[in-house]
N, C-alpha and C positions, 0 to 999 in steps of 0.2 A: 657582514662582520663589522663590528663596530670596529672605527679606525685608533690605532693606540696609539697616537699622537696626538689627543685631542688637548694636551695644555700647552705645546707649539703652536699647534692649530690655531689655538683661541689669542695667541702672543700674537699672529699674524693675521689676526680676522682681514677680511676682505675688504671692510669699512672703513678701516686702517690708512688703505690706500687712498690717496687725495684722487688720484686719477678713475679708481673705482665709482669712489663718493659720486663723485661729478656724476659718470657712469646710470648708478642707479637711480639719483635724482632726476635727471632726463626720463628713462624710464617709467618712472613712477606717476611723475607727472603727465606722459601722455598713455600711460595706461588707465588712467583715472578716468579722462576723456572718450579715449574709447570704450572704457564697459559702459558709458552711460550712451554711446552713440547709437547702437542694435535697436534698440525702444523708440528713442526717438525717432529712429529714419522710419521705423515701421508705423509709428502714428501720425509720421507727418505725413508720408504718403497718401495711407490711408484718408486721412483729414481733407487732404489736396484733389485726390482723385477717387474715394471711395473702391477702389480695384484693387484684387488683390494683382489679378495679373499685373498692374504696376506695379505691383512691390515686387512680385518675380523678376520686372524686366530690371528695377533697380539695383537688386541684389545682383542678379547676373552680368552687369555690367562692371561693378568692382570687382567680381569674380573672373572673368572671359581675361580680360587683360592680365591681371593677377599671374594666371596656371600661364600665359601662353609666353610671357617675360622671363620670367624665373628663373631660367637657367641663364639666360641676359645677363638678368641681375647680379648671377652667383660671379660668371665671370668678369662683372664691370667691379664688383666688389674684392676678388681677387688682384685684380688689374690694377686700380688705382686703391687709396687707402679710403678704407672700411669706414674710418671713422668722418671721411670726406664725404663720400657717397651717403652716409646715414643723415650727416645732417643737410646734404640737398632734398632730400626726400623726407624731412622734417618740413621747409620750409615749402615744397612744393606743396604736401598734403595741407599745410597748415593755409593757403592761397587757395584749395579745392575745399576746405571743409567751411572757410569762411564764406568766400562764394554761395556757396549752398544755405548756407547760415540767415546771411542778407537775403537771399530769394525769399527764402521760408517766413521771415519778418516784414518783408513787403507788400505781404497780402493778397497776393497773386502771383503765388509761385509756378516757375514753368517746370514741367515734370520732362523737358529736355535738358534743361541746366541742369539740372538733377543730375539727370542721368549723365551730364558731361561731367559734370565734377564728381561721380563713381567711377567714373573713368581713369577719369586722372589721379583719385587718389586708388583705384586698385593699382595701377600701373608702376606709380611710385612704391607702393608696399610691395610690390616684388622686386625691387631693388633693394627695398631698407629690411627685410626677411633676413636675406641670407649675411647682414653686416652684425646681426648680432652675437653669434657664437666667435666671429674675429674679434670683434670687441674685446668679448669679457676676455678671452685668451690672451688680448694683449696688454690687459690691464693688470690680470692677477696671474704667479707663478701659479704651477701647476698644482701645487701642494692646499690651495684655497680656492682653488674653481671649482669643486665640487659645491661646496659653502655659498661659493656668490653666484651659482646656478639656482642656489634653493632661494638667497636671498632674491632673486628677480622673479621666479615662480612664487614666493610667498607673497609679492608686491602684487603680482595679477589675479593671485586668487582672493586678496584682501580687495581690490578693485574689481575681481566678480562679484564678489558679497555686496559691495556699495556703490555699484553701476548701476543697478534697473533701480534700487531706491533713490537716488540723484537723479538719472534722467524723470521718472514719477514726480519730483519736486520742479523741474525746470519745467516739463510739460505742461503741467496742469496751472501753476504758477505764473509761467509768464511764455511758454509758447516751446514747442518742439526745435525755431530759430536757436532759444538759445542754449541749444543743447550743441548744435555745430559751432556757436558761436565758442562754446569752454574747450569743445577740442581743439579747434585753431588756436586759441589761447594757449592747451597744453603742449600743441607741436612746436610753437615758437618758443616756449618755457625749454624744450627739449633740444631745439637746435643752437640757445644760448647756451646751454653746459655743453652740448657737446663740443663745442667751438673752442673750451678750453680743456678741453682730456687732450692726453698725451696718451697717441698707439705707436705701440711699434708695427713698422711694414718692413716685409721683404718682397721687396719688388721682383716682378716674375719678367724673365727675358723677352725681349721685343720676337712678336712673335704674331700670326695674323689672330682674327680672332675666332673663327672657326676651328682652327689649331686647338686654342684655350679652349673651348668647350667639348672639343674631342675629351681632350686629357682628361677635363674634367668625369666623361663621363668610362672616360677606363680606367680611372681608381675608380669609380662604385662599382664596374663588374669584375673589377680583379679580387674583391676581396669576396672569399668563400663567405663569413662571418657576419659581411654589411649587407650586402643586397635579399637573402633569405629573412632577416631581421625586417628590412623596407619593407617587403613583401608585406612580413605578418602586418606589420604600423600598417599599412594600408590596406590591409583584409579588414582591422582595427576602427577605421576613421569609420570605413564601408558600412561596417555594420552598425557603429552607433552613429551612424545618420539615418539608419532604420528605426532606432529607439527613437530619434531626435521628431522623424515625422508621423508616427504609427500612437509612442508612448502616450499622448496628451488626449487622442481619443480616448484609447483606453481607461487612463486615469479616469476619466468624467464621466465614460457610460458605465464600468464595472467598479472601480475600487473607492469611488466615495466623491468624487466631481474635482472641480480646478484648484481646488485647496490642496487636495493631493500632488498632483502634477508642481503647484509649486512649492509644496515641500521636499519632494525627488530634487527639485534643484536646486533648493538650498542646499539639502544633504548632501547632494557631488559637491557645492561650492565648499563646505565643512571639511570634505572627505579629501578634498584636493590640496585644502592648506595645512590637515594633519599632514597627508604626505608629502608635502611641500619642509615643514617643519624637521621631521624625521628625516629628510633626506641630509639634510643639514649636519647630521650627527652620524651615521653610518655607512659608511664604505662598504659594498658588496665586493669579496676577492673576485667573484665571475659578473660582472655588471650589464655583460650581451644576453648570457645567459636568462638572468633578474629579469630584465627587461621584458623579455618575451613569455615568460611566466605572467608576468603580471598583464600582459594583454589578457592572459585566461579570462581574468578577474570581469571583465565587463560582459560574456557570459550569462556571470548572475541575474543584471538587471533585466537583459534580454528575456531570460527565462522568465522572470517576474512575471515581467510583463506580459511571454506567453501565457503563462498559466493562472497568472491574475487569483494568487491566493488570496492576497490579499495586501491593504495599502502600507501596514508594516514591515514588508517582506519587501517590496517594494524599494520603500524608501531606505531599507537597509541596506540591498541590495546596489543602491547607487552610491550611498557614500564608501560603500566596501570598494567600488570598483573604481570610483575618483582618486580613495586616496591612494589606492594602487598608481594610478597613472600620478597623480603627485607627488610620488618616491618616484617612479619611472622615468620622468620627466630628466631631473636636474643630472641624475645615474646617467641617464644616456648620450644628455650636451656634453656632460663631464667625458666621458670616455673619445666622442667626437672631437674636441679640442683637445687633447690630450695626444690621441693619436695621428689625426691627419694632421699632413705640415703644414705650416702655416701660409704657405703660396697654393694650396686646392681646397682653404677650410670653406670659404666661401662657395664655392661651387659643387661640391660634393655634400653640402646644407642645403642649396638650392634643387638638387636633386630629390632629397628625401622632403624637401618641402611639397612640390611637384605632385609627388606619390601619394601623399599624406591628404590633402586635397585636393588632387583631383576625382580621389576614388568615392568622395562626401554629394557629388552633384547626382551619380550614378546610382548609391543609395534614395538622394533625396527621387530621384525619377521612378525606380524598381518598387520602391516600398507600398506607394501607394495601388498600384496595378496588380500587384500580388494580392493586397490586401483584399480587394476589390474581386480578383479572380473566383480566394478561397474565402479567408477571414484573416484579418492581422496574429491573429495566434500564430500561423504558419508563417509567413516571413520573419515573426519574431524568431521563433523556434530555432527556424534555419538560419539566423541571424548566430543566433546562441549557440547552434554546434559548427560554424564555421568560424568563429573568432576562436572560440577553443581549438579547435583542430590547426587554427592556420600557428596560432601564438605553442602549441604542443610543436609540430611538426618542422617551424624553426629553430626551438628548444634541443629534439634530437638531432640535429646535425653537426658534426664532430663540432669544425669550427665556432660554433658558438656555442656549445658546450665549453670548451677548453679556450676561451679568449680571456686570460687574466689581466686587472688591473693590477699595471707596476705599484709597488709602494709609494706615496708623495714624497718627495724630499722636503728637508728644509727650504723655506721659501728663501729667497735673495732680497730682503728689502732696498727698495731705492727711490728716482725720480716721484715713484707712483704712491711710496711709502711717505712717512711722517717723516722719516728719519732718514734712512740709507741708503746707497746704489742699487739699483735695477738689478738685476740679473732678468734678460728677456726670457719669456716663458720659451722650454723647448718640445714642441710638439714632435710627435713620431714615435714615443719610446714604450706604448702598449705592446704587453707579451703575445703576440700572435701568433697560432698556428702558420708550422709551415705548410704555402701553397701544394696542392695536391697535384696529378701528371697536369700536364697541359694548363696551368694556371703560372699566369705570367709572378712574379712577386709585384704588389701591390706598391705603390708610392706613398698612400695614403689610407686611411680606414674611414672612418667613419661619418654620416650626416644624422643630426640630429632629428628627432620624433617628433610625429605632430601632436600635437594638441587634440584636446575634443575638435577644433580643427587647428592644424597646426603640427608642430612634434615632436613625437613622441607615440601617439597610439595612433 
């Protein structure tokens, strides 16, 4: 439902805010770096050691530390302020990608440095994960986080479209180095703005920290509405990490070779920023609901690809199901900010972070072995009626049927504003069902979705 406030809305744009600005430009900036970083690691390796198995043990090494932190990270980001912690893990990463930068240009790179500064910069990315939904919460009232969720998704899907053609230009160019060498450049670009944003923090009572990560994780199983949702997102990532490893075959023995396969992801990159864009303009009244409808949507490509009609169907098929997750996306930070308080947003983010990818390593290992068993048609298939059944089957359950988004208020311009006094955003005031027998009432609701990895699906 489109929101009928949209000429307030627009009086209060999100960009508005001096302390947003900052905000996104950070952002932007080392989003940039990162979509061009995935190409470059994988041909520099390759370059380095001809093995793919390196490049498995590289990937897994920013990954391994990644999933095993994260819920660390959610409570060190609760704990102290969001916007502290983000830009340590700016300057850390930015120390770990240069590192690797300089190896790579010295012409005899070690594929243990490597693998050490994967380490260190997955390790710090599960700290800096779960500080971004506090951020924007504390930059924008509630009434434009919807808006400046789309505008930081539109930033990363405009930086998926111009990631693999940048890193393509630095590789070939002047060397895969200096593709580490522009991320390091964008994380230091990033921990300068953040240095001057202004968050608000509510400091959580002195308290051990096993304590804080208990809590943390009895708001995600107190809420009927959150945890069947995680679920689906993580049946979601599951399955299109079977598209992600099975898809690129197929494209190249049945639907017409690797030209196809990179038009599939341009289209999701297309399909992600229309719904990146529209998310920007329309409020769903049921947003848990939305959410897990549109995991249906990925489904399609699965099928595609089982049944390999053909490369238009295909390619259709992806950008239907992208831009689903790019309306899904900013819908579901929005409701998570909105609803959890601001002392467990952080760690009840890091949970659904967790879920989101961890369930992408388990696809990337099943997909192939199946495939192998029968023929990739069959894990597709089954890929395609388990992401529907899982995203249907958290659809019927009362509470996320009936979880309404409050109306947005007028925003309170201030500090953050051109112009006026703050009003700090108030999270907690989503309409939620009430808890059923035996469900304690909830403190908090929601963590945001993953990404193709990430969240949201």
């Amino acid at each position: 439902m489109a929101h009928p406030s949209g000429q307030r809305l627009s009086r209060h744009h999100p960009l508005r805010r001096r302390d947003f600005r900052l905000l996104f430009a950070g952002r932007a900036f080392s989003l940039v770096g990162d979509a061009a970083l995935p190409a470059a690691l994988a041909l520099a390796v390759l370059r380095a050691t001809g093995s793919t198995s390196a490049l498995a043990l590289v990937l897994g090494c920013a990954m391994v530390p990644k999933l095993l932190l994260l819920p660390v990270g959610g409570v060190i980001a609760d704990r102290f302020r969001a916007r502290t912690v983000a830009l340590s893990t700016d300057v850390v990463r930015c120390a770990a990608q240069l590192s690797a930068g300089l190896q790579l240009l010295g012409g005899a790179p070690s594929l243990t440095l490597i693998c050490l500064a994967e380490v260190v910069g997955g390790a710090a990315s599960a700290f800096a994960m779960p500080c971004l939904f506090p951020l924007v919460a504390g930059t924008v009232p509630a009434a434009g986080r919807q808006r400046a969720n789309a505008l930081m998704a539109t930033a990363e899907s405009a930086s998926r479209l111009a990631g693999p053609a940048l890193a393509g230009v630095l590789v070939y160019a002047a060397g895969p180095g200096w593709a580490f060498l522009l991320d390091a450049a964008t994380f230091a670009a990033s921990a300068a703005l953040l240095a001057l944003v202004r968050v608000g923090h509510v400091p959580l009572p002195r308290r051990s920290f096993r304590a804080d990560l208990a809590e943390g994780w009895s708001q995600v199983r107190s809420r009927a509405w959150y945890w069947p949702s995680l679920l689906a997102h993580a049946v979601s990532n599951l399955c299109v990490s079977v598209l992600l490893v099975l898809g690129p075959g197929v494209a190249v023995r049945e639907l017409g070779g690797e030209g196809v396969w990179v038009a599939v992801a341009q289209a999701g990159a297309v399909g992600l920023l229309v719904g990146n864009l529209a998310a920007s303009r329309v409020r769903p009244r049921r947003p848990v609901l939305v959410a897990n409808l549109l995991c249906v949507g990925f489904a399609l490509p699965l099928a595609a690809f089982a049944a390999a009609p053909g490369a238009g169907y295909a390619i259709a098929a992806q950008g239907v199901a992208m831009a689903g997750l790019g309306f899904l996306n900013p819908v579901w930070q929005t409701t998570v900010q909105d609803a959890v308080p601001a002392t467990a947003l952080a760690r009840v983010t890091s949970y659904d972070w967790l879920l989101s990818l961890g369930a992408m390593p388990l696809g990337y290992a099943l997909a192939p072995l199946a495939a192998q068993a029968w023929s990739p048609a069959v894990p597709l298939g089954a890929a395609a009626l388990l992401v529907a059944a899982a995203g249907l089957a958290a659809a019927l359950i009362g509470p996320v049927r009936r979880f309404e988004r409050p109306p947005a208020a007028e925003p309170a311009p201030g500090p953050g504003s051109d112009s006026e006094p703050e009003s700090e955003p108030s999270p907690g005031r989503g309409r939620e069902p009430e808890p059923g027998p035996g469900k304690e009432p909830g403190l908090g609701k929601e963590a945001g979705a993953g990404e193709e990895a990430g969240a949201g699906a």
